[in-house]
FIKOLZA-1660 file (N, C-alpha, C; in steps of 0.1 Angstrom, whole numbers, plus 5000, padded with zeros to 4 digits):
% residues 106
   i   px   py   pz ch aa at
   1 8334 0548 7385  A  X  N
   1 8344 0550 7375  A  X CA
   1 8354 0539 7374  A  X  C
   2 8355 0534 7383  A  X  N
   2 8368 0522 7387  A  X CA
   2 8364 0509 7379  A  X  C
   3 8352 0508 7380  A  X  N
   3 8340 0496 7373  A  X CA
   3 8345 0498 7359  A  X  C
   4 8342 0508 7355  A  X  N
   4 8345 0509 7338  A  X CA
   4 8357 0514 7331  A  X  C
   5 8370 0512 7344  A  X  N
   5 8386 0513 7340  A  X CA
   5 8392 0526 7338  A  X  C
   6 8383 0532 7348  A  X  N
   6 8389 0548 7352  A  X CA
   6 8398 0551 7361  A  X  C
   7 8403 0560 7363  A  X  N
   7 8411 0560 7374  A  X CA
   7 8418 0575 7373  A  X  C
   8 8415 0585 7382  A  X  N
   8 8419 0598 7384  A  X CA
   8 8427 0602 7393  A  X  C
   9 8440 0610 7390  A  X  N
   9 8450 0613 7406  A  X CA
   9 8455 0625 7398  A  X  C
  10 8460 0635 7405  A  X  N
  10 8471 0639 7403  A  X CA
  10 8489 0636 7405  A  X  C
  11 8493 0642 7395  A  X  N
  11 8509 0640 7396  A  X CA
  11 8519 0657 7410  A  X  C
  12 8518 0653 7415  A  X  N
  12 8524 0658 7425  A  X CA
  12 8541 0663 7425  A  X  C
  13 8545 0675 7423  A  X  N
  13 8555 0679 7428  A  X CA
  13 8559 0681 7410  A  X  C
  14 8555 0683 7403  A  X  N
  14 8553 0687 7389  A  X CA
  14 8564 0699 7388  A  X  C
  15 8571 0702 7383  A  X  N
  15 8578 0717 7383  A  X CA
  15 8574 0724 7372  A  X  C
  16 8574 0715 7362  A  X  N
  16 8578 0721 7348  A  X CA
  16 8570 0712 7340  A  X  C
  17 8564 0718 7328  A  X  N
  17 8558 0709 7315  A  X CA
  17 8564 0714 7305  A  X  C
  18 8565 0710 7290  A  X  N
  18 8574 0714 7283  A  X CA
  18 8564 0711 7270  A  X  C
  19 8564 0718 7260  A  X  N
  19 8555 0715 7248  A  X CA
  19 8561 0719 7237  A  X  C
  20 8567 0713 7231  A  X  N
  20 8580 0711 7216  A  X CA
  20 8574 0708 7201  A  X  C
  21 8575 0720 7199  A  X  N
  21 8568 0721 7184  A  X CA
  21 8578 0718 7177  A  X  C
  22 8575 0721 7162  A  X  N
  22 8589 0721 7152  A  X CA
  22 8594 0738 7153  A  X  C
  23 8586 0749 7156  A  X  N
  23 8593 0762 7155  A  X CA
  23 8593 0772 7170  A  X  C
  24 8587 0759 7178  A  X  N
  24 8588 0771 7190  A  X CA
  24 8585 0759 7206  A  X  C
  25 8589 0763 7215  A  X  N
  25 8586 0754 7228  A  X CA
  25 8583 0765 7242  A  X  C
  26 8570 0759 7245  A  X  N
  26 8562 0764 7249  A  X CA
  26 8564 0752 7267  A  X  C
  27 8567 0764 7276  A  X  N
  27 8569 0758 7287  A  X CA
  27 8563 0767 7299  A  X  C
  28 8558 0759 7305  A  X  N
  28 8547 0759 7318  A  X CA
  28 8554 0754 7330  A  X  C
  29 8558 0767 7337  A  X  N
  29 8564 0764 7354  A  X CA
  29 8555 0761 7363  A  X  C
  30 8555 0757 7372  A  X  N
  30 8546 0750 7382  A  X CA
  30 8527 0744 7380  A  X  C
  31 8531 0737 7371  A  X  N
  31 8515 0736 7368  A  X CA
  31 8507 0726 7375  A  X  C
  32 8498 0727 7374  A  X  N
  32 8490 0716 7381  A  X CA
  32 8487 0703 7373  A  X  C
  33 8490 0693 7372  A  X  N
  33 8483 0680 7364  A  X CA
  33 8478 0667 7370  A  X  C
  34 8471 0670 7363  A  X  N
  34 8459 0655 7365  A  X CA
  34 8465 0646 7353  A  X  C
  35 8461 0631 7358  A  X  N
  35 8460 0620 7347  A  X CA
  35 8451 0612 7353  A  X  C
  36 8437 0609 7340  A  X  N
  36 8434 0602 7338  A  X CA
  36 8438 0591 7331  A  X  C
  37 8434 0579 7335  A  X  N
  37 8439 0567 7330  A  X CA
  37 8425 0558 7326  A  X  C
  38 8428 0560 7311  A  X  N
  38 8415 0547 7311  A  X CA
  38 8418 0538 7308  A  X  C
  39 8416 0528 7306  A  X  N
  39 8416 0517 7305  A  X CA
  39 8433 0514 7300  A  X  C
  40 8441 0518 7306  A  X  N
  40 8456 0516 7301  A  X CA
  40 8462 0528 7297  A  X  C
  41 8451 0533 7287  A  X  N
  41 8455 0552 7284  A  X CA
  41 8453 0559 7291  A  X  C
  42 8462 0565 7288  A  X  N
  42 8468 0581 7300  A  X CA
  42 8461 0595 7293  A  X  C
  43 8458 0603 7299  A  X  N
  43 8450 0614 7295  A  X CA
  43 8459 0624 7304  A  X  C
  44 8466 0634 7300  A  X  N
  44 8473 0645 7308  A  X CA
  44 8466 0658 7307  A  X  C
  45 8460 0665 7318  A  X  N
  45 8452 0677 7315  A  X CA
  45 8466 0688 7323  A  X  C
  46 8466 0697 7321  A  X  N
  46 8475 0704 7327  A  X CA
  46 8470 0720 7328  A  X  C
  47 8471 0724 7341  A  X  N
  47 8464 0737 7341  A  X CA
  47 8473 0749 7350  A  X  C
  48 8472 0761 7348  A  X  N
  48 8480 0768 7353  A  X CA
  48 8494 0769 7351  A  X  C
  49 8501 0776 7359  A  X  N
  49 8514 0777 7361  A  X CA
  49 8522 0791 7351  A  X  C
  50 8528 0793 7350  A  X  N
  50 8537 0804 7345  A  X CA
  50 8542 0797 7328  A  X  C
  51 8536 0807 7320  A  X  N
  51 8539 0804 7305  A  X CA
  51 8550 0811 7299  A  X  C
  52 8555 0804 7294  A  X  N
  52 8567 0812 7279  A  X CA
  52 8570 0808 7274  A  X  C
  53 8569 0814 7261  A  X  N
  53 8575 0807 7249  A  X CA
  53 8584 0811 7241  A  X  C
  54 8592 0800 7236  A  X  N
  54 8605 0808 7231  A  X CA
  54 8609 0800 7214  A  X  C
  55 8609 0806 7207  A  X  N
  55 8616 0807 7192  A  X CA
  55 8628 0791 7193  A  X  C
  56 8623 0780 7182  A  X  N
  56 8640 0771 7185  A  X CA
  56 8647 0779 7176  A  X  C
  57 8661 0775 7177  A  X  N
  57 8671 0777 7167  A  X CA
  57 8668 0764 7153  A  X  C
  58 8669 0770 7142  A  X  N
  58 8664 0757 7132  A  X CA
  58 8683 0751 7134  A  X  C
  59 8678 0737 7133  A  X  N
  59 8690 0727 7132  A  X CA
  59 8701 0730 7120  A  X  C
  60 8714 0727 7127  A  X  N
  60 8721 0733 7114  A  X CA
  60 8724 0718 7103  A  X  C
  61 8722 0723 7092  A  X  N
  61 8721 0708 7082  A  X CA
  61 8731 0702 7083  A  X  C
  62 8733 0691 7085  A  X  N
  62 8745 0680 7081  A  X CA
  62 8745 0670 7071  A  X  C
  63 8748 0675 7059  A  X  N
  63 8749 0663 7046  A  X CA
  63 8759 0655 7051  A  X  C
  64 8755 0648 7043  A  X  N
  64 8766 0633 7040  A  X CA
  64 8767 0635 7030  A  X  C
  65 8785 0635 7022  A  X  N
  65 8789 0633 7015  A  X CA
  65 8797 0625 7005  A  X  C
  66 8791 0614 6998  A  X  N
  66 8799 0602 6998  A  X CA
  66 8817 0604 6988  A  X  C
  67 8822 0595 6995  A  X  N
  67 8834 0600 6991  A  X CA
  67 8837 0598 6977  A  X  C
  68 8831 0589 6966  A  X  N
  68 8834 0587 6953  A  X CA
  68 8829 0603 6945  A  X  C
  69 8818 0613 6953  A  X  N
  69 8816 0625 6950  A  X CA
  69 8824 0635 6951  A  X  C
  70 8836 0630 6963  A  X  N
  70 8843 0643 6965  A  X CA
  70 8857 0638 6958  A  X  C
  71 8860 0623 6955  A  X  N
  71 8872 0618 6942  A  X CA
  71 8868 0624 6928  A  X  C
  72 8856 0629 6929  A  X  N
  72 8854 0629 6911  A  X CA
  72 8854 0646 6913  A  X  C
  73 8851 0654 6921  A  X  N
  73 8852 0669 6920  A  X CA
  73 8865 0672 6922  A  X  C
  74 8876 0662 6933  A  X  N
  74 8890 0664 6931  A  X CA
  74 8896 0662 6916  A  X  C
  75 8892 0650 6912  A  X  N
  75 8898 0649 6895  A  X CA
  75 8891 0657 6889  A  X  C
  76 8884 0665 6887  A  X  N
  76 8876 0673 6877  A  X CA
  76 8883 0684 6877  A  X  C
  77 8887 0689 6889  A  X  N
  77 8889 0705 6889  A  X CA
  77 8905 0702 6895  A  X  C
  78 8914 0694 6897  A  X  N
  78 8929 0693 6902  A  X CA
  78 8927 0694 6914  A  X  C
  79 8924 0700 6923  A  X  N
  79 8922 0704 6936  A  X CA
  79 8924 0687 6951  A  X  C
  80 8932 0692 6956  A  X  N
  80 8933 0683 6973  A  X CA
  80 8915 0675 6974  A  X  C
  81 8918 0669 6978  A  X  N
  81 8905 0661 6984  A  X CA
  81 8896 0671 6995  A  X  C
  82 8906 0674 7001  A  X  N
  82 8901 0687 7013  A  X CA
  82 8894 0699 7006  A  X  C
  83 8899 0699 6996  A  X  N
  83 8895 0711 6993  A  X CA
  83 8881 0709 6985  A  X  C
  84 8880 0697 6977  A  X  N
  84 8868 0693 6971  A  X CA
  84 8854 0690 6984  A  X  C
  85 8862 0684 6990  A  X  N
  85 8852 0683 7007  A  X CA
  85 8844 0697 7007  A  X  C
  86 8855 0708 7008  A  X  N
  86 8854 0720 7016  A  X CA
  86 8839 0725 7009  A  X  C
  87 8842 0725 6991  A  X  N
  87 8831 0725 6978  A  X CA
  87 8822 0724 6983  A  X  C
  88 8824 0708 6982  A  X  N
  88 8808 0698 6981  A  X CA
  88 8800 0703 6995  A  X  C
  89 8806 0707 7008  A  X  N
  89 8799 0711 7018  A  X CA
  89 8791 0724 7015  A  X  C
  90 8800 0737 7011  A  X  N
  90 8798 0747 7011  A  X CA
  90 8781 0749 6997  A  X  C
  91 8785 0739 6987  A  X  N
  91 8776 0741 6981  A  X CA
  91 8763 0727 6981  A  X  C
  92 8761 0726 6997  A  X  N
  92 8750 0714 6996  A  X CA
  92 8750 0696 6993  A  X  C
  93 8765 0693 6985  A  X  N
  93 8767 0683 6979  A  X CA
  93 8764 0684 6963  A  X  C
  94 8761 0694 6958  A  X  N
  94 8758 0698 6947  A  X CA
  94 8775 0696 6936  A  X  C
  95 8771 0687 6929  A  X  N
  95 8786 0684 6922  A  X CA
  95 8790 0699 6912  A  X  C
  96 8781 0697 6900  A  X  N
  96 8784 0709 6893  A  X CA
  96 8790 0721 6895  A  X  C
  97 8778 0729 6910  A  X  N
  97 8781 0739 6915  A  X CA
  97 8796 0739 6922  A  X  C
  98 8800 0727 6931  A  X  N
  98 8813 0725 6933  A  X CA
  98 8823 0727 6924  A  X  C
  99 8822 0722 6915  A  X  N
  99 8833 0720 6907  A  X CA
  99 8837 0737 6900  A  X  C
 100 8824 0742 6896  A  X  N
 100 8824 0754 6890  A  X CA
 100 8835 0767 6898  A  X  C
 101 8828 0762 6916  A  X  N
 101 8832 0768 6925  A  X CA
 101 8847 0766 6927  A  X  C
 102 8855 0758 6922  A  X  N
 102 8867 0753 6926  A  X CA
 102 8875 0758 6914  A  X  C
 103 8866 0756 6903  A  X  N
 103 8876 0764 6890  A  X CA
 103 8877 0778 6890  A  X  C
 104 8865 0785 6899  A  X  N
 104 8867 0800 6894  A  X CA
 104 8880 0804 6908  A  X  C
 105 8878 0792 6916  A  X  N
 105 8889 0800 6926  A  X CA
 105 8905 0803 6922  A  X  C
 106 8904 0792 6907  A  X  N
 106 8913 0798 6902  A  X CA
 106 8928 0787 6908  A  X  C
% end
């Protein structure tokens, strides 16, 4: 195997493996792992150990709002800069919806 750039061991003293999807992470306590290495590549087999998986929380969105957006929803509707901010977050960066939102508040 060595001849044709093999090379087999295990990883020792392993605790935990961790497997991170976009909707869920899937983790494995004490498992056993092998790596193969071929020729530079790594090959991870992983067997055993204690499974569970658990649900992520989805990320909470953070727009960017450029500020000549939140000058023009302030002059459109009278309203503080803060308070045009407050809009443009609440509704996405969506100008119209902002603005609509700022006049009905009256």
């Amino acid at each position: 195997m060595e001849r044709m750039g093999l090379s087999m061991g295990g990883m020792p003293d392993v605790n935990e493996v961790i497997i991170r999807t976009n909707t869920k992470e899937i983790v494995l306590e004490d498992p056993e792992v092998a790596v193969l290495d071929m020729q530079g590549q790594k090959i991870f087999q992983v067997t055993g150990g204690k499974v569970t998986e658990k649900e992520l929380e989805e990320p909470e969105k953070k727009i960017t709002i450029p500020d000549e957006d939140v000058r023009l929803v302030a002059d459109q509707t009278g309203k503080s800069v803060e308070e045009a901010q407050r809009a443009l977050e609440e509704t996405e960066g969506d100008l119209a919806k902002a603005i609509l939102l700022l006049q009905s508040e009256g």
